[in-house]
C-alpha positions as CSV (number, residue, x, y, z in Angstrom):
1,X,-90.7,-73.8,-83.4
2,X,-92.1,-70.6,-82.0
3,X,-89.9,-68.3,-80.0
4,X,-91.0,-66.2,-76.9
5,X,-91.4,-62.6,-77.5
6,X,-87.6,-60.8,-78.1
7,X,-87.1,-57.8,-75.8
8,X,-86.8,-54.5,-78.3
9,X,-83.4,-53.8,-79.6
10,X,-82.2,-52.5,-82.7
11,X,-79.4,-55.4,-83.1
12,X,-79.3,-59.3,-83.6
13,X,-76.7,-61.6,-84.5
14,X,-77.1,-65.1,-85.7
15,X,-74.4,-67.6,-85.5
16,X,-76.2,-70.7,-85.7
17,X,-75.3,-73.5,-87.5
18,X,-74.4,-76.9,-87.8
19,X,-72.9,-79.6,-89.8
20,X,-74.9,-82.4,-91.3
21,X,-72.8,-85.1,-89.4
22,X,-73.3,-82.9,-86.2
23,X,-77.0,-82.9,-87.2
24,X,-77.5,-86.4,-88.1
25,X,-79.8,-86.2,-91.3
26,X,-80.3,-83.4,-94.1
27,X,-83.9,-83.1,-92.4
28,X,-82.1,-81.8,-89.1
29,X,-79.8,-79.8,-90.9
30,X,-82.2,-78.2,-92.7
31,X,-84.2,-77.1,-89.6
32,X,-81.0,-75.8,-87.5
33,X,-79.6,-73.8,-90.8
34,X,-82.7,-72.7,-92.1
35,X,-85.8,-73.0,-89.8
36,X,-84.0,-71.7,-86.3
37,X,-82.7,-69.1,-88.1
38,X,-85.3,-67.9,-90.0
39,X,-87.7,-68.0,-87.1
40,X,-84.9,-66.1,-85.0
41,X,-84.5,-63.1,-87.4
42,X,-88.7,-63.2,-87.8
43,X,-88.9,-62.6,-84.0
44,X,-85.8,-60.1,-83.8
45,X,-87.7,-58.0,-86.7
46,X,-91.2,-58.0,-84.8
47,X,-89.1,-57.0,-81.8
48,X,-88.1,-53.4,-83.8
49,X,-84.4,-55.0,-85.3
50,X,-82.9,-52.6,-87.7
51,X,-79.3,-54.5,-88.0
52,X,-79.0,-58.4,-88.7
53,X,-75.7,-59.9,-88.8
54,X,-75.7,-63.6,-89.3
55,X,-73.3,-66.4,-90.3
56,X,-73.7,-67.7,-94.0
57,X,-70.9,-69.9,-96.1
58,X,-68.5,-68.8,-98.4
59,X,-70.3,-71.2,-101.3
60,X,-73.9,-70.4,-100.2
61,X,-76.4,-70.5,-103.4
62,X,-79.6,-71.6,-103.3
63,X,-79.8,-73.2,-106.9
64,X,-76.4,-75.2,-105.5
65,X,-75.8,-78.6,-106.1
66,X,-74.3,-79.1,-102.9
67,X,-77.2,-79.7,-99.7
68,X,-75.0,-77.6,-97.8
69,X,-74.5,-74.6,-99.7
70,X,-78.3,-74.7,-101.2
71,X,-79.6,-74.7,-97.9
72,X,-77.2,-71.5,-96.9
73,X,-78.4,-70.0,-99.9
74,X,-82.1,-70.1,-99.3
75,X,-81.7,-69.3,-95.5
76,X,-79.9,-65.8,-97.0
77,X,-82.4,-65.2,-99.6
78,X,-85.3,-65.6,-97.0
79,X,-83.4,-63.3,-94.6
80,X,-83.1,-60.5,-97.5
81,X,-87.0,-61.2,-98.1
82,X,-87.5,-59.7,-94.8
83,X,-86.0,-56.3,-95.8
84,X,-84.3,-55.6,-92.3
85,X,-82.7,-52.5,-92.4
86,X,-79.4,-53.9,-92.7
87,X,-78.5,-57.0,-93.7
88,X,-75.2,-57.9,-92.8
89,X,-73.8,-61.4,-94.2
90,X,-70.6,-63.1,-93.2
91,X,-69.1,-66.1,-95.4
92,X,-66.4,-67.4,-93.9
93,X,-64.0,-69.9,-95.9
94,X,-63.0,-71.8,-92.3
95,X,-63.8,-71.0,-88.7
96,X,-60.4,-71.6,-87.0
97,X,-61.0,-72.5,-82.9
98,X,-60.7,-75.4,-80.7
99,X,-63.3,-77.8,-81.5
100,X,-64.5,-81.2,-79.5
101,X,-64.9,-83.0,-82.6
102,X,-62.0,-83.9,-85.0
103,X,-62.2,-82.2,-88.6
104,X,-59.2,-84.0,-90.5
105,X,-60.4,-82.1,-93.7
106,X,-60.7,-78.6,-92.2
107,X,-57.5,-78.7,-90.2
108,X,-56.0,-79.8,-93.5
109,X,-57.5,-76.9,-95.4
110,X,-56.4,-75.1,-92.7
111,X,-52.9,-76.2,-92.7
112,X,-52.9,-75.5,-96.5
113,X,-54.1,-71.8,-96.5
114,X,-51.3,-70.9,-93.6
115,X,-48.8,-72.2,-95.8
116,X,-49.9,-70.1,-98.9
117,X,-50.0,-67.2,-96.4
118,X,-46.5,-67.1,-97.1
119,X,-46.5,-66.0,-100.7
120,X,-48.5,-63.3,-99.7
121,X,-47.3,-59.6,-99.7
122,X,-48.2,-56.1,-99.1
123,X,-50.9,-55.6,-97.0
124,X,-52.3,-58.5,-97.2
125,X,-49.7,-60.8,-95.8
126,X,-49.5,-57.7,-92.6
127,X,-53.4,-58.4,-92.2
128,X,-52.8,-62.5,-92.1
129,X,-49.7,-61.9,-89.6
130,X,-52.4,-59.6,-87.7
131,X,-54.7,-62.5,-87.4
132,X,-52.3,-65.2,-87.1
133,X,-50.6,-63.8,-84.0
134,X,-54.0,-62.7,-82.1
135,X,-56.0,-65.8,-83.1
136,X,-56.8,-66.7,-79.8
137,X,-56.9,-63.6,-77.9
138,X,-59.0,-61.6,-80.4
139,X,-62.7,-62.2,-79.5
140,X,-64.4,-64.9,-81.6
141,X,-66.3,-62.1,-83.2
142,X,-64.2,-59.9,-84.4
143,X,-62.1,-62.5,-85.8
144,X,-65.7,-63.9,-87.5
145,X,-66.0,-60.4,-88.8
146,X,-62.4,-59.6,-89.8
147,X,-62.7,-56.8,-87.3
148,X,-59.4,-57.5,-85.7
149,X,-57.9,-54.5,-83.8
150,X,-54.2,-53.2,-83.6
């Protein structure tokens, strides 16, 4: 897939992605988590980007035995191959939001990390209450980022 000409800009962000049951076939999943993105941050990068922030996963490793995480894996290793000026990866363990489709096993996981929230302390559990209580009112973003705001 070949992308029209990006306008200059000296930011991108990538947050791409798929599941392979969303996808339908590792083939498909391959070319939304790898080949979109690649060609994305090869077209921001001829357009003069400098910063490239993109959406990874918290397992990602190409020599992975898991489809999934390999494939994250080599999408991040082809992205540092491209030597953008800053290369800036998020892994999140669970993107919490409203979603069409049911995910029994990531509202579960969900469910579970809340709880353990509990036994947190310090600063950490203040930074999880942080979250928690702005979830939906804090920008997708910065919540992706962990850039909440006071």
């Amino acid at each position: 897939m070949e992308l029209a000409e990006l306008p200059k800009t000296d930011d991108a962000f990538c947050c791409l992605g798929a599941t392979i049951r969303q996808a339908g076939s590792q083939a498909a999943f391959r070319k939304v988590d790898f080949d979109y993105v690649v060609n994305f941050a090869t077209a921001a990068k001829a357009a003069g980007v400098k910063r490239f922030l993109f959406v990874s996963a918290i397992a990602a490793n190409a020599k992975s035995g898991v489809f999934y995480n390999r494939i994250k894996g080599k999408m991040e290793n082809a992205l540092k191959a491209m030597n953008f000026e800053s290369l800036h990866i998020f892994r999140p363990s669970f993107l919490v939001g409203e979603r069409a489709e049911a995910r029994v096993g990531e509202r579960l996981g969900i469910a579970v990390f809340s709880a353990l929230a509990l036994l947190m302390i310090g600063p950490a559990r203040g930074r999880f209450d942080r979250l928690r209580r702005r979830r939906w009112r804090t920008p997708w973003y910065w919540r992706l980022a962990g850039m909440c705001r006071e």
